[in-house]
C-alpha positions as CSV (number, residue, x, y, z in Angstrom):
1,X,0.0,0.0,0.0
2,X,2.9,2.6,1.2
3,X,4.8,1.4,-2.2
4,X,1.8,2.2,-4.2
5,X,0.8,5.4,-2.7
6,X,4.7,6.4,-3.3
7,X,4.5,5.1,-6.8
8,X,0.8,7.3,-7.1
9,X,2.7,10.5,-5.8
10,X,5.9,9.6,-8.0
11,X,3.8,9.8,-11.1
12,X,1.9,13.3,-9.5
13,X,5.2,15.1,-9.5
14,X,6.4,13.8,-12.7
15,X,2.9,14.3,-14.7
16,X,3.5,18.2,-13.3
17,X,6.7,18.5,-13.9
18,X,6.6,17.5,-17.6
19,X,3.2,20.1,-17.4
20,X,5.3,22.7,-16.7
21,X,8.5,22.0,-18.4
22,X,6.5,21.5,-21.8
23,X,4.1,24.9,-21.2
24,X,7.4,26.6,-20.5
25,X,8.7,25.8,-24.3
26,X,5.4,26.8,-25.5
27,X,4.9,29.7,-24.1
28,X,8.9,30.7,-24.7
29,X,7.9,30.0,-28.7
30,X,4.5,32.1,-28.5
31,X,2.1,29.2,-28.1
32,X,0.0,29.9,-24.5
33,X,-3.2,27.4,-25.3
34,X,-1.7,24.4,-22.7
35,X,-1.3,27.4,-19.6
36,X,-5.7,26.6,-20.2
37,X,-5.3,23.2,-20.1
38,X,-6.2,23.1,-16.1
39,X,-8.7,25.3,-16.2
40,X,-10.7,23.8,-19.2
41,X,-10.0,20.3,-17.1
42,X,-11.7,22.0,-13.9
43,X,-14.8,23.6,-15.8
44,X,-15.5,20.1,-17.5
45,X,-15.5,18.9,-14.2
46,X,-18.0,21.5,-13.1
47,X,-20.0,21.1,-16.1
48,X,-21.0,17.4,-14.7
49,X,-20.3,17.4,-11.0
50,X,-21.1,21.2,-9.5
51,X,-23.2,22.8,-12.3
52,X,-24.6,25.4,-9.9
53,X,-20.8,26.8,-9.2
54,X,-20.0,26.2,-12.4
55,X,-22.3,28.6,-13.8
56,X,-22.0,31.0,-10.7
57,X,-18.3,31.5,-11.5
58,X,-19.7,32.3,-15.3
59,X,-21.9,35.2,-13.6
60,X,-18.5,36.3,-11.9
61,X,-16.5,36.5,-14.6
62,X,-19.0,37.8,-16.7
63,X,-17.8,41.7,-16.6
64,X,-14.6,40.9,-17.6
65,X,-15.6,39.1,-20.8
66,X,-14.0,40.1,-24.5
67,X,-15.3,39.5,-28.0
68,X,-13.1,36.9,-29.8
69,X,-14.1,37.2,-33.7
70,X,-12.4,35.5,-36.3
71,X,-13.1,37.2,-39.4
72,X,-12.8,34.2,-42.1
73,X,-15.1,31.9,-40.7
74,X,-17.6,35.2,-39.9
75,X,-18.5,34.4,-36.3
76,X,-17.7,36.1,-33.0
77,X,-17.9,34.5,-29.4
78,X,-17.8,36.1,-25.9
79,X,-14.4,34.6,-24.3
80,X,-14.7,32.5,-22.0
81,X,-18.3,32.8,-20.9
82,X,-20.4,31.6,-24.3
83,X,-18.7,28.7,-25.2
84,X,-19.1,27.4,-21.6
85,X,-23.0,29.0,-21.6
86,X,-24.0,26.5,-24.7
87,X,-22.2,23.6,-22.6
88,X,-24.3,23.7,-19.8
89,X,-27.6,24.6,-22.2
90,X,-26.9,21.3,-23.5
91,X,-26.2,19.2,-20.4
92,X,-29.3,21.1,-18.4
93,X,-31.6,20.1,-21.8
94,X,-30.2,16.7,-21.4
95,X,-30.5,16.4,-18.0
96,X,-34.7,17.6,-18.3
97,X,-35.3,14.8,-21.1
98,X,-34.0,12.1,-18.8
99,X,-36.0,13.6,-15.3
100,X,-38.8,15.1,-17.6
101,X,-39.4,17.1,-15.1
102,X,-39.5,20.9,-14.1
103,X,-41.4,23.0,-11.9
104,X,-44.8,23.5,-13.2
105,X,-45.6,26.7,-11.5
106,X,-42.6,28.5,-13.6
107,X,-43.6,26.9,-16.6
108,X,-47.6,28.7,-15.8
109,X,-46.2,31.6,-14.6
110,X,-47.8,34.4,-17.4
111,X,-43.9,35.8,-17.6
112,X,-42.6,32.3,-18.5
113,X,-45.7,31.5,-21.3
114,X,-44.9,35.4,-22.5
115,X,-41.6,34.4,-22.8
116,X,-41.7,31.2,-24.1
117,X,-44.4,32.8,-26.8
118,X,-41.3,35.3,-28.0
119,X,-38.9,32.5,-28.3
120,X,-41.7,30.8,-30.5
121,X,-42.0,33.6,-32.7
122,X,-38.3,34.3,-32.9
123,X,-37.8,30.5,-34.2
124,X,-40.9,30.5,-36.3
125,X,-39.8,33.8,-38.3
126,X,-36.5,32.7,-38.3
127,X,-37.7,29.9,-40.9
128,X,-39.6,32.5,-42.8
129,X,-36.4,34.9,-42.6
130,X,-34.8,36.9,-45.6
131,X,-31.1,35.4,-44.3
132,X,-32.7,32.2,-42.5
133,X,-28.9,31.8,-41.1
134,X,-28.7,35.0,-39.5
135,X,-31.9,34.7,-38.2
136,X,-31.4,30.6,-36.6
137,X,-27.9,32.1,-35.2
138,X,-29.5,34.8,-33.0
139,X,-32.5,32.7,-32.1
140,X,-29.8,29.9,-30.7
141,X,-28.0,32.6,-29.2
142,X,-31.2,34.1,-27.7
143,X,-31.8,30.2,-26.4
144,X,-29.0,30.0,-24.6
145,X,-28.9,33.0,-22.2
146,X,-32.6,32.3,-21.5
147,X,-32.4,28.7,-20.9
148,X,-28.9,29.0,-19.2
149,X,-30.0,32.6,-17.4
150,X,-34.0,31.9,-16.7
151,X,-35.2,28.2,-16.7
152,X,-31.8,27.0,-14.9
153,X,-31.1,29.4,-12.7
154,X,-34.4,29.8,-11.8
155,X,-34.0,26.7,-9.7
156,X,-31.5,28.2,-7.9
157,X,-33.4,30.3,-6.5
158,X,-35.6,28.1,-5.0
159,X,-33.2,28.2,-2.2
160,X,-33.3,32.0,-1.0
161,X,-30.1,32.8,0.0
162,X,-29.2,32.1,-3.6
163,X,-31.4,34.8,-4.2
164,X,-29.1,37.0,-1.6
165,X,-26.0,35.9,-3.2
166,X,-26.9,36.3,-6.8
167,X,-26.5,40.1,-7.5
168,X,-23.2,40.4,-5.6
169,X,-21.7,37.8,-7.7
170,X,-22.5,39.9,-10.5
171,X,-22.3,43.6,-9.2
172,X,-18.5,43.3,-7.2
173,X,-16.5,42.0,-10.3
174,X,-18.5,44.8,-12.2
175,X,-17.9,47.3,-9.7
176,X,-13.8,46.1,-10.0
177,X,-14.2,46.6,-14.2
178,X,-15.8,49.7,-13.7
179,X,-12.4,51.1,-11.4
180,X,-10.2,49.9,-13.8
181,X,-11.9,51.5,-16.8
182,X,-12.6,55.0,-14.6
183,X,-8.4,54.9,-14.0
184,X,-7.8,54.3,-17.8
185,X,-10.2,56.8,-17.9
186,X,-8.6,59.2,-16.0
187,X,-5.6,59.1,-17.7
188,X,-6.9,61.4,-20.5
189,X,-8.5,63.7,-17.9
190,X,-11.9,62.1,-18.8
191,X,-12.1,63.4,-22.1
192,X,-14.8,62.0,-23.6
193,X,-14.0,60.3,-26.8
194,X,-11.0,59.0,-24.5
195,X,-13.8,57.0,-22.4
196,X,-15.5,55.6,-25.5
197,X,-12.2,53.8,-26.1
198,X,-11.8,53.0,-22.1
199,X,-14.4,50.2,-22.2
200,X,-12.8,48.2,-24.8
201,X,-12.2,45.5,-25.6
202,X,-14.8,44.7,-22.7
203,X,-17.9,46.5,-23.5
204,X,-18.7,47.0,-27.5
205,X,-18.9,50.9,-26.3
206,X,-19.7,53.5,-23.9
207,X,-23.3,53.0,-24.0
208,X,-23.2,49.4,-23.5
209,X,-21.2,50.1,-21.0
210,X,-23.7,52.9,-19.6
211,X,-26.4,50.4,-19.7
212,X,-25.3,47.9,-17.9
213,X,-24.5,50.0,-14.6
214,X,-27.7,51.8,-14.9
215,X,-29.5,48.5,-15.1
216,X,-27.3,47.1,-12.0
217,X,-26.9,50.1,-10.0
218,X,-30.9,50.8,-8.8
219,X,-31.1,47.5,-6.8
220,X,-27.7,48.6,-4.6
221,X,-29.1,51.8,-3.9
222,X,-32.4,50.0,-2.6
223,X,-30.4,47.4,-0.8
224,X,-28.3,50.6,1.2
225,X,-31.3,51.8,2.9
226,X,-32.7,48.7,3.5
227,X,-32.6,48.3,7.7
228,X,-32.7,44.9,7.3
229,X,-29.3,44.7,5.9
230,X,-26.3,44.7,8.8
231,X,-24.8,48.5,8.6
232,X,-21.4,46.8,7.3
233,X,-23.9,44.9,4.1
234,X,-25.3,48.7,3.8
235,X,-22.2,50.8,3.3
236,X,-21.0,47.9,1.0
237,X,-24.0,48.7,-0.8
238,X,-23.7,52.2,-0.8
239,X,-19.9,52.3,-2.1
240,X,-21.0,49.9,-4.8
241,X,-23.6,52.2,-5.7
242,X,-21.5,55.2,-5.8
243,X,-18.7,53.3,-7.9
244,X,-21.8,52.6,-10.6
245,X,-23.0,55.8,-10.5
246,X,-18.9,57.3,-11.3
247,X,-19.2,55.4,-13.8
248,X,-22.5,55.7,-15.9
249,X,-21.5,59.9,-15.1
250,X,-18.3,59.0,-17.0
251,X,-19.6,57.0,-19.7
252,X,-20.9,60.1,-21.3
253,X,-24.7,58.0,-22.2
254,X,-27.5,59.9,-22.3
255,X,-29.5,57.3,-22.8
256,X,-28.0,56.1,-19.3
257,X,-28.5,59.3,-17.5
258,X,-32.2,59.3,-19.0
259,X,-32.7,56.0,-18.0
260,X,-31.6,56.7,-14.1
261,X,-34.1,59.9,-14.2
262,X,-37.2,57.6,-15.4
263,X,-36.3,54.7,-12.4
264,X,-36.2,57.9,-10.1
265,X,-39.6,59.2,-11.1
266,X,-40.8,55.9,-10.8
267,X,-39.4,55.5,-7.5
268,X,-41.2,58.7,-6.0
269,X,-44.4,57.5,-7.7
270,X,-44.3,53.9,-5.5
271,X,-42.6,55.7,-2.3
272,X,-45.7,58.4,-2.2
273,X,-48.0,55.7,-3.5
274,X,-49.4,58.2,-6.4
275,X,-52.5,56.4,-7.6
276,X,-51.7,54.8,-10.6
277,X,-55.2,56.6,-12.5
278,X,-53.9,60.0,-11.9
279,X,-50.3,58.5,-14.0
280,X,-52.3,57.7,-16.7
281,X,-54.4,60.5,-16.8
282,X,-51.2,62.8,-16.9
283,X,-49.7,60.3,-19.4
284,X,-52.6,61.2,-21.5
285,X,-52.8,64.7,-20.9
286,X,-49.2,65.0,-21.4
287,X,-49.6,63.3,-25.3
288,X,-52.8,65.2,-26.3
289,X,-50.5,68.8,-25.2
290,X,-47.8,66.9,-27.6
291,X,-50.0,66.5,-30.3
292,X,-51.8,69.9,-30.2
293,X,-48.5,71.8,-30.1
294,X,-46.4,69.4,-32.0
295,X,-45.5,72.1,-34.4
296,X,-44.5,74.5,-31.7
297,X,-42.5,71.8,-30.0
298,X,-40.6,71.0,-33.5
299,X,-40.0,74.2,-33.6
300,X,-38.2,74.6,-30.0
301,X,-36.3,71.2,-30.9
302,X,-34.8,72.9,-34.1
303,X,-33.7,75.5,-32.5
304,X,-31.5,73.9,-30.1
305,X,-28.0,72.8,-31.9
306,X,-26.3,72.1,-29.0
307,X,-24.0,68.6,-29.8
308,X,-22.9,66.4,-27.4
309,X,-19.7,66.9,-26.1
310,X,-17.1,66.4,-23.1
311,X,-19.1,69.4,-21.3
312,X,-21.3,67.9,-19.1
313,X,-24.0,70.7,-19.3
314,X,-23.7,71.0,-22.8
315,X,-24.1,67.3,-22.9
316,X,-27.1,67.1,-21.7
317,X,-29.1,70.0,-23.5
318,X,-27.9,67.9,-26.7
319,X,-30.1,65.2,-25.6
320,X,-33.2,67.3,-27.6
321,X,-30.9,68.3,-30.8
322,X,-32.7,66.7,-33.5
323,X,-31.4,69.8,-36.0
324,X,-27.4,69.0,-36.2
325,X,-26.3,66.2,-33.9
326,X,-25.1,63.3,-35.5
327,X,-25.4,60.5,-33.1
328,X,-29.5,61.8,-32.7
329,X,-30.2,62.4,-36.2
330,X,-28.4,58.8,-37.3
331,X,-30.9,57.0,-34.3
332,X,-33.7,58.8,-36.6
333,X,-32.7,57.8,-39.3
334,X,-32.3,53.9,-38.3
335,X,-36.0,54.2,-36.7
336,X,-37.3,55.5,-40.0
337,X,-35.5,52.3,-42.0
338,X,-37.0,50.2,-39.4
339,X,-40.3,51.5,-39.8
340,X,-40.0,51.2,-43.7
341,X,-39.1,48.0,-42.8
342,X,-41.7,47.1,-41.6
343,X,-44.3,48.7,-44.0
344,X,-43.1,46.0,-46.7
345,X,-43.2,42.9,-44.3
346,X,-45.7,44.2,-40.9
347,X,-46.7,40.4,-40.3
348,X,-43.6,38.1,-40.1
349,X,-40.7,41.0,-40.4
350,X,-37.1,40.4,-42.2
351,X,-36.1,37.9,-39.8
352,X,-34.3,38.3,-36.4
353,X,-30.9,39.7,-36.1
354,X,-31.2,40.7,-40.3
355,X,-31.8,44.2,-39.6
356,X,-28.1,45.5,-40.4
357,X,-27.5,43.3,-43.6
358,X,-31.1,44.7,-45.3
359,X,-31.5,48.1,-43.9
360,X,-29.2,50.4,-46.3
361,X,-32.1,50.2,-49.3
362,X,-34.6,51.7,-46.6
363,X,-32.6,54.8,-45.6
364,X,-33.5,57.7,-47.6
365,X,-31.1,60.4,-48.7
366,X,-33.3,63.2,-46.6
367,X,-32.3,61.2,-43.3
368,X,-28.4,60.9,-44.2
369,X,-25.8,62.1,-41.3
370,X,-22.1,62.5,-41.5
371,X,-22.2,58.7,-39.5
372,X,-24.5,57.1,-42.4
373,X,-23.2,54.0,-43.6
374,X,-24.5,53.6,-47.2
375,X,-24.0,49.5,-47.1
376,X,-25.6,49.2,-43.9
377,X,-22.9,47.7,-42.3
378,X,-23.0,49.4,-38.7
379,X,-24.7,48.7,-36.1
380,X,-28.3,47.7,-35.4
381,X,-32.0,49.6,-35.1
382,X,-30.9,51.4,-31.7
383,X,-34.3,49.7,-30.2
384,X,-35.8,47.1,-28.6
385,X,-38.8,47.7,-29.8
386,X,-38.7,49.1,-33.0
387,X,-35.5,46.5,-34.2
388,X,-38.2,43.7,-33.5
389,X,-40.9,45.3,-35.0
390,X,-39.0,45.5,-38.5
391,X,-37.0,42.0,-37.9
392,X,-40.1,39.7,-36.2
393,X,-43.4,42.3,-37.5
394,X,-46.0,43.6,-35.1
395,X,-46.6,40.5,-33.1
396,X,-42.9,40.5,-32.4
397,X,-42.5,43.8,-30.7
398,X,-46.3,43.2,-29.2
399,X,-44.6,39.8,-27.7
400,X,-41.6,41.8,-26.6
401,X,-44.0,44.9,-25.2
402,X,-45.7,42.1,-23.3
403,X,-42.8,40.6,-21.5
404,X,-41.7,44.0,-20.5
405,X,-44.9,45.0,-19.3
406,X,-45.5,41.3,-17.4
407,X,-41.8,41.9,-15.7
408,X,-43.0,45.3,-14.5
409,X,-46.3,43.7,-13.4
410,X,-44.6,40.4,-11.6
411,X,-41.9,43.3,-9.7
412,X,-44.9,45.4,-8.6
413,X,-46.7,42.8,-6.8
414,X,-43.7,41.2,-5.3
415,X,-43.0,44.7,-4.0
416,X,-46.6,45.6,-2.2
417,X,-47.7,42.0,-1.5
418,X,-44.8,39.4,-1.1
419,X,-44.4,39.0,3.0
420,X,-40.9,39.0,2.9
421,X,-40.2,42.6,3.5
422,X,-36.4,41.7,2.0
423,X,-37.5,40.5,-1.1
424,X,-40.3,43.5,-1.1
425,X,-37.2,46.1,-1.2
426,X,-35.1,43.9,-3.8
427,X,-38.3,43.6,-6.0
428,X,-38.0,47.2,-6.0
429,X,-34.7,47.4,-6.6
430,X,-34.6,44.8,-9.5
431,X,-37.6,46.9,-10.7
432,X,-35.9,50.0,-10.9
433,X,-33.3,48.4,-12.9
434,X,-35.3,47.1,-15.4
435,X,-37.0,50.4,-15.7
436,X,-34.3,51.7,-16.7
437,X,-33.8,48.9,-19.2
438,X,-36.8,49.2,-20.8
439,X,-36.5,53.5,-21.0
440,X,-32.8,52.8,-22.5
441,X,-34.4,50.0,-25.2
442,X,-36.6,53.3,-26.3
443,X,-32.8,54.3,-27.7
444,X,-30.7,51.1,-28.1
445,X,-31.0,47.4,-27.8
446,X,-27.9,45.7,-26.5
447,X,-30.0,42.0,-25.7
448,X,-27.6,40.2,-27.9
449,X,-24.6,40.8,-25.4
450,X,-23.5,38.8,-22.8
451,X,-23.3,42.0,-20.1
452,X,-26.7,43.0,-20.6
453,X,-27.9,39.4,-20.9
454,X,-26.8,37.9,-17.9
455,X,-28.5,40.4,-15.3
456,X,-32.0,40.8,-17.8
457,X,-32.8,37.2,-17.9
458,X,-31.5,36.5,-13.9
459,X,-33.1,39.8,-12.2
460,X,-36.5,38.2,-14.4
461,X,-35.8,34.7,-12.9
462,X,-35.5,36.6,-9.3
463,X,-38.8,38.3,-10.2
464,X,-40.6,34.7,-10.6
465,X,-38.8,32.5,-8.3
466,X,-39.9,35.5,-5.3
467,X,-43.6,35.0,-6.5
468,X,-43.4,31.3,-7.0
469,X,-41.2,30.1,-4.6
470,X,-40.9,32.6,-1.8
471,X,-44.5,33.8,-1.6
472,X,-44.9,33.3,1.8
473,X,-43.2,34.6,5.6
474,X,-40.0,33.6,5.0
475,X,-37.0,34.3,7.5
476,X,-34.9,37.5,6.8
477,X,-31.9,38.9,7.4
478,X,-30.9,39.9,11.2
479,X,-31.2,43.7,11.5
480,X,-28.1,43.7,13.7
């Protein structure tokens, strides 16, 4: 037995000293693919022995995720989250078929049939699709953040302190990519165009970036002021917070800073419990004023030719130049193309993610800016509503305004009925943030990355598994 355990050891030492020696010559010749070697060894054994860690260390390192694309092959992959994402799609489908089984109160839940109604429809007009490739690539794509990100982790949160846990795996490796970009930042003095090229090569750009934090950053504040919370769990909250809201100021998005005005505004009408009649009646006051002095209003917006620049002020009045800044006026003009779009197909759209390869015949030369790409070959519909609408028709964006309006529903009602008064405050929180979502989809769409992904289909799961599974007293926190 002693000779074998010496003989088991023996071979230990030797196996890792050939390891190294051999990684050493690689990596002295250029060659660093066997240093992975370990860790790919460790995540396969995750992937079948500790799925729940494995795909909480995938949350983790989530912020700090780059775009890999290999241009001759024409595909792109989030390193080394997505590869790992479709690994454990495929062992959690696997594992359903043999237990044919999952909880049937998420599977009735009206935001999991809403949900599983959009996927439908992205599948089904990704067969009727003008680039049926494109299309099937983001519906697989779509699959795997929810099915990875809403019907699996959703069973983690059956348990509540996974619930607890959840954000801060997400927000604190954030919070550390948000630092490091402010100091790269800073470098420059926080010029602006400086800090677009500060969040690469780990955000596709500023607003991305902006997004992200404004989407994250609501639920911390909540969770500061929540007495519930130990004072040391509070201030941790609060300096997360802080280091969020550094850096959406930073990020020079004004969709962001929009965004974070709208989840205020909705705060103050839950905190003073404005009756929600009056908010529609002002909602429709406010549009009938629009319409009767549209041309007035027009007029006003013309006048103002303020661009955006590094000047904060300045910044911010350009928010309402629809006369000479470039970044407004090109949004316009991709809203118009999606809307011509949609003229010639209103039922079953172009098909999903085919908006930038068909849009370039749809933009007239009345809407051209000094950004207009005349092949169509930048970027997407700046809209999750109106990018739908011209990719998946009407009863795509009606599908995607029903989810949204079913999460805000679902957060609501955890927030003035669920017993737990913890989860009542992070249902607020997470409700916030997806208010601020939905105002910043009125501008851009960013669903299709990782960053963005990761917290809109998990803060959604939170949002059910609180109503399913933790509808009753439940014990909190200690207020110590």
């Amino acid at each position: 037995m002693i000779v074998s355990d010496l003989s088991k050891i023996k071979v230990l030492y030797a196996s890792c000293i050939l390891f190294i020696a051999v990684n050493t010559i690689l990596i002295t010749f250029g060659h660093y693919w066997l240093a992975a070697l370990p860790v790919a060894l460790v995540a396969v054994l995750m992937l079948f022995f500790s799925l729940d860690k494995l795909l909480l260390t995938i949350v983790a390192i989530t912020p700090f995720t780059f775009k890999y694309k290999h241009a001759e092959m024409g595909f792109s992959v989030d390193v080394p989250t997505e590869p790992l994402i479709v690994a454990i799609m495929v062992v959690f489908i696997l594992k359903l078929l043999y237990e044919k089984h999952y909880e049937r109160n998420v599977l009735k839940h009206p935001l999991t049939i809403i949900l599983s109604l959009n996927l439908l429809w992205i599948l089904f007009t990704s067969i009727t699709s003008e680039i049926p490739v494109v299309s099937l690539k983001f519906f697989v794509s779509r699959l795997w953040f929810v099915v990875v990100f809403y019907f699996l982790v959703i069973k983690l949160f059956k348990n509540a302190k996974n619930i607890r846990l959840f954000p801060w795996i997400f927000a604190v490796p954030l919070a550390v990519m948000v630092l490091y970009i402010t100091y790269i930042h800073s470098l420059s003095g926080f010029e602006r165009f400086a800090g677009i090229a500060a969040v690469k090569p780990f955000f596709n750009d500023h607003t991305n970036y902006g997004a992200t934090l404004a989407m994250v950053a609501p639920l911390f504040a909540i969770m500061a002021f929540y007495k519930g919370y130990s004072p040391t769990m509070r201030g941790v909250s609060l300096a997360l917070f802080i280091i969020f809201s550094v850096g959406i100021l930073f990020s020079y998005s004004r969709a962001s800073w929009i965004s974070l005005a709208v989840s205020a505004v909705v705060f103050l009408i839950l905190a003073f419990k404005i009756n929600f009649k009056l908010i529609i009646a002002a909602s429709l006051i406010a549009v009938g004023v629009f319409f009767s002095y549209q041309e007035q209003v027009m007029i006003q917006l013309e006048r103002n030719t303020t661009e955006s620049s590094g000047d904060f002020s300045e910044h911010v009045r350009s928010i309402s130049n629809i006369t000479s800044d470039a970044s407004n006026l090109e949004r316009i003009n991709r809203w118009r193309s999606a809307i011509r779009m949609y003229h010639e197909r209103p039922v079953l759209g172009w098909g999903p993610g085919t908006y930038q390869f068909v849009y370039a015949p749809y933009q007239l030369s009345e809407d051209y800016t000094i950004i207009t790409t005349h092949f169509g070959d930048w970027g997407n519909a700046h809209s999750e509503y109106l990018g739908p609408l011209s990719e998946t028709g009407m009863p795509g964006m009606l599908l995607v305004i029903a989810l949204f309006t079913m999460v805000i529903i679902t957060a609501v009602r955890n927030f003035k009925n669920n017993p737990n008064k913890e989860f009542r405050w992070m249902s607020l929180g997470i409700l916030l943030g997806f208010v601020s979502y939905f105002t910043h989809g009125l501008l851009n769409n960013f669903l299709d990355t990782d960053k963005i992904s990761v917290p809109f289909w998990s803060f959604m799961a939170i949002l059910v598994a609180i109503n399913v599974f933790h509808n009753r007293k439940a014990p909190e926190l200690d207020e110590s």
